[in-house]
C-alpha positions in Angstrom: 147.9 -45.1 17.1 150.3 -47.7 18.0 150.7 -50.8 14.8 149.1 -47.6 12.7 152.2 -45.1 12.6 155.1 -45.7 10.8 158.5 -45.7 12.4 159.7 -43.6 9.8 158.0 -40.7 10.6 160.3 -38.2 10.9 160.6 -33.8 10.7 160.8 -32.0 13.3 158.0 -29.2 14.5 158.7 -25.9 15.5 157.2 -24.2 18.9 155.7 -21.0 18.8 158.7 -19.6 20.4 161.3 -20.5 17.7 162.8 -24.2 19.1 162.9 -26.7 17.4 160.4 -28.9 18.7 161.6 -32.5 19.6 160.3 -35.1 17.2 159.0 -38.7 18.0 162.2 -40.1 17.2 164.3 -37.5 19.1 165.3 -39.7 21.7 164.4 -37.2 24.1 164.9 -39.2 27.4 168.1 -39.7 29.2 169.7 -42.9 30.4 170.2 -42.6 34.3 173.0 -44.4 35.7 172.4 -47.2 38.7 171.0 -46.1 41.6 169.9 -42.8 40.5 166.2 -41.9 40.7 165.3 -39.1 38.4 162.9 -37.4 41.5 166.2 -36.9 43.0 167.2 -33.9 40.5 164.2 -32.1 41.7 163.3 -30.8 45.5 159.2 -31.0 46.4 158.4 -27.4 45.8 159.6 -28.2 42.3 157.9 -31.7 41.4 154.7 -29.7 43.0 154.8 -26.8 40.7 155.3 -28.7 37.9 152.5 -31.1 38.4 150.1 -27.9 39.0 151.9 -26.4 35.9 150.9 -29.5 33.9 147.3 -30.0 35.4 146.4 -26.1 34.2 148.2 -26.5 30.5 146.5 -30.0 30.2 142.9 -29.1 31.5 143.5 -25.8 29.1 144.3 -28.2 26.0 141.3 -29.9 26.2 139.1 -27.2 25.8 141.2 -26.2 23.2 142.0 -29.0 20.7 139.8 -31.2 19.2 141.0 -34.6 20.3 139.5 -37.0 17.2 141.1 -34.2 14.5 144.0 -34.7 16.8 144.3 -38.3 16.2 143.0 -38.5 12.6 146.0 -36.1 12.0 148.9 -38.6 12.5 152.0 -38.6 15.8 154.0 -35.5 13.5 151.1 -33.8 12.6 149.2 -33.7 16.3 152.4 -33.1 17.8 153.2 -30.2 15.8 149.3 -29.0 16.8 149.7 -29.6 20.5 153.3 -27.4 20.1 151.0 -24.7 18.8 148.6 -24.8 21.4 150.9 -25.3 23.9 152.6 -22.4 23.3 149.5 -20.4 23.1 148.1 -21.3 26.4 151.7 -20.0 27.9 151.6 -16.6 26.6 147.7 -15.8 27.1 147.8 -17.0 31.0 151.3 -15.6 31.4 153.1 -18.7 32.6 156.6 -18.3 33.4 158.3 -21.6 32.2 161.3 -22.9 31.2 162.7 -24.4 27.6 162.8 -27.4 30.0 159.9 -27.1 31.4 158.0 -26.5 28.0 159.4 -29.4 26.3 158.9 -31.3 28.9 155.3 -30.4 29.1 155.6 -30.9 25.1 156.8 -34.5 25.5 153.8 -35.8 28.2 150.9 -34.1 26.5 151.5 -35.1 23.2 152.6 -39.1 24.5 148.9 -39.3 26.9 147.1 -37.6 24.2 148.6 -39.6 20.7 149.5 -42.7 22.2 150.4 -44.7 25.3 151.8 -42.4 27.6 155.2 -42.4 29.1 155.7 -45.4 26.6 155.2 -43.0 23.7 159.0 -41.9 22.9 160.0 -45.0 23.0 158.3 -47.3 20.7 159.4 -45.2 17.5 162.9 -45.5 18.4 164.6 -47.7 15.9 167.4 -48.9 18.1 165.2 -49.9 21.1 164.8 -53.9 21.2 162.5 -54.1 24.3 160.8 -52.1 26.6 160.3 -53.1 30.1 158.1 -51.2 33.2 158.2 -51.8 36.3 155.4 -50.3 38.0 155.8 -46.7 39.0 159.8 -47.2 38.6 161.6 -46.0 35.8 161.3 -47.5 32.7 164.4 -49.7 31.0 164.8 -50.6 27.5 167.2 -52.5 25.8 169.5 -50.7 23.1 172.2 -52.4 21.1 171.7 -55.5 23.3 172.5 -53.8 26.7 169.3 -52.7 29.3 169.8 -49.1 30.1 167.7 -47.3 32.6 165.7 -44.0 31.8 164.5 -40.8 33.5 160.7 -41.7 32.0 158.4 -43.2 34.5 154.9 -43.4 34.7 152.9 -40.9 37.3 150.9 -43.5 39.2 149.7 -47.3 38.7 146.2 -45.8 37.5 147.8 -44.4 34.5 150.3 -47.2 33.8 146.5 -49.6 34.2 144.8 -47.4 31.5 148.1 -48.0 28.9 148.1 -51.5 29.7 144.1 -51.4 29.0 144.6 -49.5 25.8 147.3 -51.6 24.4 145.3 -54.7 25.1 142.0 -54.0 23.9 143.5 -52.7 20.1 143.8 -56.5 19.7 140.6 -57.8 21.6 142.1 -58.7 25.1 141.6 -57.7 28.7 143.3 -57.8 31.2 141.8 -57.3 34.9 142.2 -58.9 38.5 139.9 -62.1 36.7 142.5 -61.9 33.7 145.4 -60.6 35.4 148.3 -62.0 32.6 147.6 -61.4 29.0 149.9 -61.8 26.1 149.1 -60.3 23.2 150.5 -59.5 19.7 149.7 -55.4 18.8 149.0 -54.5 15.1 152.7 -53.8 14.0 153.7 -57.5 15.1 155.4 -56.0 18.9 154.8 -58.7 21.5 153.2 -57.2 24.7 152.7 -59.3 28.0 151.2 -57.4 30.5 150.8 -58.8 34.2 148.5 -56.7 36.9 147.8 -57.1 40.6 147.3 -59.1 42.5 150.1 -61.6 40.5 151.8 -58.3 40.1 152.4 -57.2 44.0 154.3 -53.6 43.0 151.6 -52.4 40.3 151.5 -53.9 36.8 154.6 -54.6 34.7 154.9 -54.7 30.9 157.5 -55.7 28.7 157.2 -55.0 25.2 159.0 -56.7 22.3 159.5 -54.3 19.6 159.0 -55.9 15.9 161.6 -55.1 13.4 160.2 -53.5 10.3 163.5 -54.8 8.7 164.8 -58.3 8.3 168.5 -58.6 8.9 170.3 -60.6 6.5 172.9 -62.8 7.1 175.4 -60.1 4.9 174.7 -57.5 7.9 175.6 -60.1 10.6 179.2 -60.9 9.1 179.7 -56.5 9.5 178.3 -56.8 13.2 181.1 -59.7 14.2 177.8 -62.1 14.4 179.1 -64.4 12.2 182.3 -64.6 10.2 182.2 -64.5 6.3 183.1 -68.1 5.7 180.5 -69.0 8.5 177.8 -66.7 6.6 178.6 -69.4 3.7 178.8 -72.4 5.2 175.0 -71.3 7.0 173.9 -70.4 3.5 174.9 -73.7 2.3 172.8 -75.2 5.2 169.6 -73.7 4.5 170.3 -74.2 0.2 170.6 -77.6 0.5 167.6 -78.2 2.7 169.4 -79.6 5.9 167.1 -79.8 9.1 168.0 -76.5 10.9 167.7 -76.2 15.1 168.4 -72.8 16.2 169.3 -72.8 20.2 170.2 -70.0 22.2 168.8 -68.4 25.3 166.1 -65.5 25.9 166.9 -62.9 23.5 170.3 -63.7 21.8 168.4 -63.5 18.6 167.2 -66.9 17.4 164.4 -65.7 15.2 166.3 -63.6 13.9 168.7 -66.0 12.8 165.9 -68.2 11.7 164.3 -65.0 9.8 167.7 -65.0 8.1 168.0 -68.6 7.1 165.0 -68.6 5.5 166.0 -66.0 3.5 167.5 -69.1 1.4 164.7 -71.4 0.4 163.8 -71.4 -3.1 161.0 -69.5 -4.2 159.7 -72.5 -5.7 159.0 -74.3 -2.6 155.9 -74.4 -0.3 156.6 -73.0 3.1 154.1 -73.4 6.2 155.4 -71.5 9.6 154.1 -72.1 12.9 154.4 -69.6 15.4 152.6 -68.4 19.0 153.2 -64.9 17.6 153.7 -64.5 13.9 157.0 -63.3 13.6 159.0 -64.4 10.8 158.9 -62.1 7.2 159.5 -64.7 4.4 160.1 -62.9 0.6 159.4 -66.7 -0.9 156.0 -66.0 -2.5 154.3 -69.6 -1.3 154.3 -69.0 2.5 151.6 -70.4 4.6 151.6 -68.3 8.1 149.5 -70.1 10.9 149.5 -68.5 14.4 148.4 -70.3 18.0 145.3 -68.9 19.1 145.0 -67.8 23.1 141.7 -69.5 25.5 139.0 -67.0 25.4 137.5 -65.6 29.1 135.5 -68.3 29.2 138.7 -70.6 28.6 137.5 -72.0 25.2 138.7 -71.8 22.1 142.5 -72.6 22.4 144.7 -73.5 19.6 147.6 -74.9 20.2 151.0 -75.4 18.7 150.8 -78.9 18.5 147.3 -78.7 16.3 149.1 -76.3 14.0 152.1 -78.6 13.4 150.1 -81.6 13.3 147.7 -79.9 10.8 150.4 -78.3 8.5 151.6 -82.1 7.6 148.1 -82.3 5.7 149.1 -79.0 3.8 151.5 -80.9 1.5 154.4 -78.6 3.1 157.5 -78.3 1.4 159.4 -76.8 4.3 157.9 -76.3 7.8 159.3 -73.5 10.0 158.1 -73.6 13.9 158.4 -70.4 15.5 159.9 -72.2 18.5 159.2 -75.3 20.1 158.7 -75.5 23.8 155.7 -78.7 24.3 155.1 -81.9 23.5 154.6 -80.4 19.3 158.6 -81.3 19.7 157.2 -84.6 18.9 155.5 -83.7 15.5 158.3 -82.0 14.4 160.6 -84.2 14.5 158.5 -86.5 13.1 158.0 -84.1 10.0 161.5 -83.9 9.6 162.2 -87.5 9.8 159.3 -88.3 6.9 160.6 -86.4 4.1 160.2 -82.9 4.9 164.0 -81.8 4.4 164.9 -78.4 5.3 162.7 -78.1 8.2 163.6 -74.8 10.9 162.8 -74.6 14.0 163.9 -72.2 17.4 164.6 -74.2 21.2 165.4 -72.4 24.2 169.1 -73.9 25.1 172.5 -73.5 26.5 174.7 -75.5 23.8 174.2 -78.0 21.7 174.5 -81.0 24.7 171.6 -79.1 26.2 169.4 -79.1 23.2 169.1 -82.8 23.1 168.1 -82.8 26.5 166.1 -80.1 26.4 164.5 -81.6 23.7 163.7 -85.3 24.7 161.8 -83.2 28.3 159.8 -81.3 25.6 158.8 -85.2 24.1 158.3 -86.6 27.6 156.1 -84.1 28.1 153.3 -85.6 26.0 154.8 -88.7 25.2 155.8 -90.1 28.7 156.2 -93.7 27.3 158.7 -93.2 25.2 162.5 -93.8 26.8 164.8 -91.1 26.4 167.0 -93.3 24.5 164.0 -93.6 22.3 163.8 -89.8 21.9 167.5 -89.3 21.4 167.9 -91.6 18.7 164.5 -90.1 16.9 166.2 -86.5 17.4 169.6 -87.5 16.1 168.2 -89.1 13.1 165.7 -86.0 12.5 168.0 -82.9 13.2 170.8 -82.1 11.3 172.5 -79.0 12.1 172.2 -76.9 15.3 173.1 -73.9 15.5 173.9 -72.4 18.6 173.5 -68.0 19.0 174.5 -66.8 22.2 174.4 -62.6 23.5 177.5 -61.8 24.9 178.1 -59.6 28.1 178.6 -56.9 25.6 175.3 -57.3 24.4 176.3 -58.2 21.1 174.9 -61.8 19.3 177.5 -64.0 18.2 177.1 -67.7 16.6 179.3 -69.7 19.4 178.7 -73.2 17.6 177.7 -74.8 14.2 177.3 -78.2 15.1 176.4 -81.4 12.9 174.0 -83.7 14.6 175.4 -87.4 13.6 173.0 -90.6 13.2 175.5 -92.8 14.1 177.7 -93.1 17.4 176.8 -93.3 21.1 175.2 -89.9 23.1 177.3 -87.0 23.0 179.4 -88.5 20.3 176.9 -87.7 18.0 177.6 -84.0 17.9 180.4 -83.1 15.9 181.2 -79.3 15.9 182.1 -77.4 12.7 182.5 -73.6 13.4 182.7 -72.7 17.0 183.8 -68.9 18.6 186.5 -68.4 20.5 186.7 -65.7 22.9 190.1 -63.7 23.6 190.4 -65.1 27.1 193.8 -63.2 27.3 192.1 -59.8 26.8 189.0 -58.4 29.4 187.5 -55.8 27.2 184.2 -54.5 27.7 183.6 -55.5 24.0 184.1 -59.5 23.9 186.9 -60.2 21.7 187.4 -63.4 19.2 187.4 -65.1 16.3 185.2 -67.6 14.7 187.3 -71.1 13.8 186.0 -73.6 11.9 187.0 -76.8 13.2 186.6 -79.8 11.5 185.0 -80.5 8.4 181.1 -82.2 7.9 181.6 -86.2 8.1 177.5 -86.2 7.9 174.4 -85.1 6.8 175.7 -82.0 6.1 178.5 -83.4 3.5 176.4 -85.4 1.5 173.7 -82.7 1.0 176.5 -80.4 -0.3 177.8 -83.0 -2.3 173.8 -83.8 -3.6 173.7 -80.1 -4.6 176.9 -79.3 -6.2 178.0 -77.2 -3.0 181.0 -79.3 -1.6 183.4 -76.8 -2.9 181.6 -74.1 -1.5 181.1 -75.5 1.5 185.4 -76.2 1.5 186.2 -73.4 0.8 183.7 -71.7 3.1 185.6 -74.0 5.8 189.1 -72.6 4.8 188.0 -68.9 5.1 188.0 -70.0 8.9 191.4 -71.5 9.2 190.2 -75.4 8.1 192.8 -77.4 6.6 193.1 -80.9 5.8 195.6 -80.8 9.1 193.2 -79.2 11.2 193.6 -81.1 14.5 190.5 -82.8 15.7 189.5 -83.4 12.2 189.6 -87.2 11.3 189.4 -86.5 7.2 186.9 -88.9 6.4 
């Protein structure tokens, strides 16, 4: 089922009445605006027909398909079979229904009896990001960046349980009123977290993050307005000449995938350990070490945290370490790591800017370090990170890369940050697409300059600069 089928399955089926059938990846579900509930399009007598309707085609399926050839057939193939039947079952007890009401009968047989219900449609749709249920409500998703509200709902909390018990127990969890929150990663690398009564007081709510089965390339974020051609560069450079990457943003503006991308850089010929609470990241370098945190068991034993996987992976004789993101007191052995001769290190931070990364970042030391000063923790982060590289998501939903900013070891506080590339929003036009451009700056007076210059990239990197406006005049610039 779900982590087994691929995404790609496509060809429609045909009913027994001559429609076209709609396929997995159909899209067929409609986006509601706000404030409308899709029970309102329908009086009682209706929604009460309907569900009898349903409850004699369904019992009547079941005594007429065999439900583990069903599944051993594949999503196309037992949909296509369930089509058949369905349209049997219509014509031998006389039925009078609808094209509407057929498909629709189509559409929640085939989701309970393949896969997870309601959820079904959904999760082989290649432009849905996330989906997100809310109890009984209808269900949102997130398309292109922007959360749109559907007409697909779940019947009661009993059936939404029974999903949420399905999904969990693919990968060895539970979750129950002992257990009630449970995060889990399902076969295909989607992230679940599930959370049921009594922490969840309107039923239980899910939100699913859907894994890309492709990795998108910095190239493909110049054509989105992501990033600007010379800024593509100038990150290329970054992760070529093994700088120490941060990637900051907030809650799904896309930092892994920007990390993903960066990656995408290293030579082959290095060593590469990753650290990650869910393994993520798809790295084409053929020496890749992938470690994963590991979740308490029910008895609350057995937990492997992030810190023990960065801590271990400096005994792997690492050329590169990539940390999934940081968010404890591992903050500490990472920039250790990158401050003992592991150049080229990546890592993700929840932040707003670049000023809030280095706070962010010496609360994340504190955390496990608490006698250590912030001064202490600023100067070790200032001499460790390089680069930061800020993505933000935009009210249009789209990701943009808002700052490129070198992290200087010399200099008081926020002197120490010297931006390269930042965006610069229209503010003159109020579009419902955010306009702007990306400007680089000022040129690198640090770390960043003298890698280039140890890797034969400075001209790149200048020219990169100049594809952004840079000139030796640039105000702001001091040319040294």
């Amino acid at each position: 089922m779900f982590g087994q089928k691929k995404r790609n399955e496509t060809g429609p089926t045909t009913s027994p009445r001559g429609r076209a059938a709609p396929s997995p990846e159909a899209g067929d579900f409609r986006i509601l605006p706000a404030g409308i509930d899709p029970e309102s399009v329908e009086t009682d007598d209706q929604a009460e027909r309907y569900r009898e309707l349903r409850r004699v085609v369904f019992s009547r399926l079941v005594e007429t398909i065999d439900a583990a050839q069903l599944l051993r057939g594949g999503i196309v193939q037992g949909r296509a079979q369930i089509a058949t039947a369905l349209g049997d079952i219509i014509i031998d007890e006389g039925l009078k229904v609808s094209a509407l009401e057929e498909d629709r009968l189509l559409n929640e047989i085939s989701d309970d009896m393949l896969g997870f219900g309601p959820l079904e449609r959904f999760l082989t749709q290649g432009n849905i990001t996330e989906i997100m249920v809310n109890g009984t409500d209808p269900i949102y998703v997130e398309i292109d960046g922007v959360l749109r509200r559907t007409d697909v709902q779940f019947r009661d909390n009993n059936q939404l349980f029974n999903v949420c018990q399905r999904m969990v127990n693919l990968v060895g969890r539970r979750v129950d009123e002992a257990s009630p929150i449970c995060d889990a990663r399902l076969q295909d690398g989607s992230r679940v977290n599930v959370i049921v009564p009594p922490v969840s007081v309107n039923g239980p709510a899910m939100t699913i993050r859907l894994f890309r089965q492709d990795v998108i390339t910095l190239d493909q974020m110049v054509e989105k307005g992501t990033i600007s051609r010379g800024g593509a560069e100038l990150l290329r450079i970054l992760a070529t000449t093994r700088c120490n990457v941060m990637v900051v943003g907030g809650t799904g503006s896309g930092k892994t995938t920007m990390l993903n991308a960066l990656t995408g850089y290293i030579d082959p010929a290095e060593r590469i350990v990753t650290c990650e609470d869910t393994a993520e990241l798809r790295l084409p370098q053929p020496h890749v070490v992938r470690l994963e945190t590991r979740p308490p068991n029910v008895e609350g034993k057995g937990q492997i945290p992030m810190r023990d996987l960065v801590r271990n992976c400096l005994r792997m004789r690492p050329d590169r370490i990539i940390v999934g993101e940081v968010r404890g007191p591992e903050a500490f052995d990472l920039l250790q790591a990158m401050n003992t001769g592991h150049d080229g290190s990546m890592s993700t931070l929840h932040a707003n800017s670049p000023q809030d990364a280095l706070s962010r970042m010496t609360s994340l030391v504190t955390m496990g370090f608490g006698s250590l000063s912030p001064e202490v923790i600023e100067d070790m982060f200032q001499r460790s990170v390089d680069v930061i590289v800020q993505v933000d998501r935009m009210r249009d939903g789209a990701r943009r890369v808002t700052h490129v900013t070198e992290v200087l070891d010399f200099g008081p506080g926020d002197q120490r940050l010297h931006d390269v590339l930042v965006f610069e929003p229209d503010a003159r036009r109020r579009d419902e697409i955010v306009p702007g451009r990306h400007v680089a700056v000022a040129r690198p007076v640090g770390e960043i300059l003298r890698r280039a210059e140890l890797f034969g990239e400075t001209d790149n990197l200048l020219r990169a600069l100049q594809m952004d406006g840079w000139s030796e005049a640039t105000p702001g610039d001091d040319g040294s």
